[in-house]
C-alpha positions in Angstrom: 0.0 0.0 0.0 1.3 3.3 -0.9 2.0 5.5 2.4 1.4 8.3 0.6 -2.3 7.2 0.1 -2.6 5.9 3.8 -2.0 9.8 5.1 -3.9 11.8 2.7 -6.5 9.2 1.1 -8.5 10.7 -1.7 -11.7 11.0 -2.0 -14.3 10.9 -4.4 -18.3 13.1 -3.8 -20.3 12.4 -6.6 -23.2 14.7 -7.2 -26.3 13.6 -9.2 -28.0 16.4 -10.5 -31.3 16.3 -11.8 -33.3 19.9 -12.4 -31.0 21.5 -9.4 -30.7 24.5 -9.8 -32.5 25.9 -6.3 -29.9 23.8 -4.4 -26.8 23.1 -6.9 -25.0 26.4 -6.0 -25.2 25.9 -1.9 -24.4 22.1 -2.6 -20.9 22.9 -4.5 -20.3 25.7 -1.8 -20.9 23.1 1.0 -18.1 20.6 -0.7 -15.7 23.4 -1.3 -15.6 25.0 2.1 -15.1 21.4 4.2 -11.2 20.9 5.4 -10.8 17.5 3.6 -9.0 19.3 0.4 -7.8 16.0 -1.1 -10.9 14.9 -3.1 -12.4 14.7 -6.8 -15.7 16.2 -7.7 -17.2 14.0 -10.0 -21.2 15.6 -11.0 -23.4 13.8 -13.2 -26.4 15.6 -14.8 -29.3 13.6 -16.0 -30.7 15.8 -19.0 -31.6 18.8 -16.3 -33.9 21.5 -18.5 -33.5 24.4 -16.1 -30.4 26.2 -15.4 -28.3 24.1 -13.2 -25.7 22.9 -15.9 -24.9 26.8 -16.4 -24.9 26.8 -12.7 -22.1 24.2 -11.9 -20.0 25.5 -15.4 -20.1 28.5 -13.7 -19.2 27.4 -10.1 -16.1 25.8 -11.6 -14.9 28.2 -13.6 -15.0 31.0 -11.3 -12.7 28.8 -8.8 -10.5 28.1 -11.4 -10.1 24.6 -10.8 
């Protein structure tokens, strides 16, 4: 096992997102403000038809990530 995985594991949030957009923007602000930094975002949207895949595009690129 690598030791460098054993003290800073990674971890994965996965975010399904259907039609989100009242909640999407306090979700991602919830994720980016906890003290775990090591971690991969992975959000799936499932065809939403309101604006919460403009939302989340626009999350991410104003944090640059």
């Amino acid at each position: 096992m690598n030791n460098n995985l054993e003290s800073n594991p990674l971890i994965s949030v996965i975010i399904c997102v259907y039609n989100a957009d009242n909640f999407i923007v306090d979700a991602l602000n919830s994720i980016d403000t906890q003290t775990e930094n090591d971690f991969e975002l992975i959000i799936v949207d499932d065809g939403s038809t309101d604006s919460s895949l403009k939302l989340i595009e626009e999350f991410i690129l104003n944090k640059k990530y």
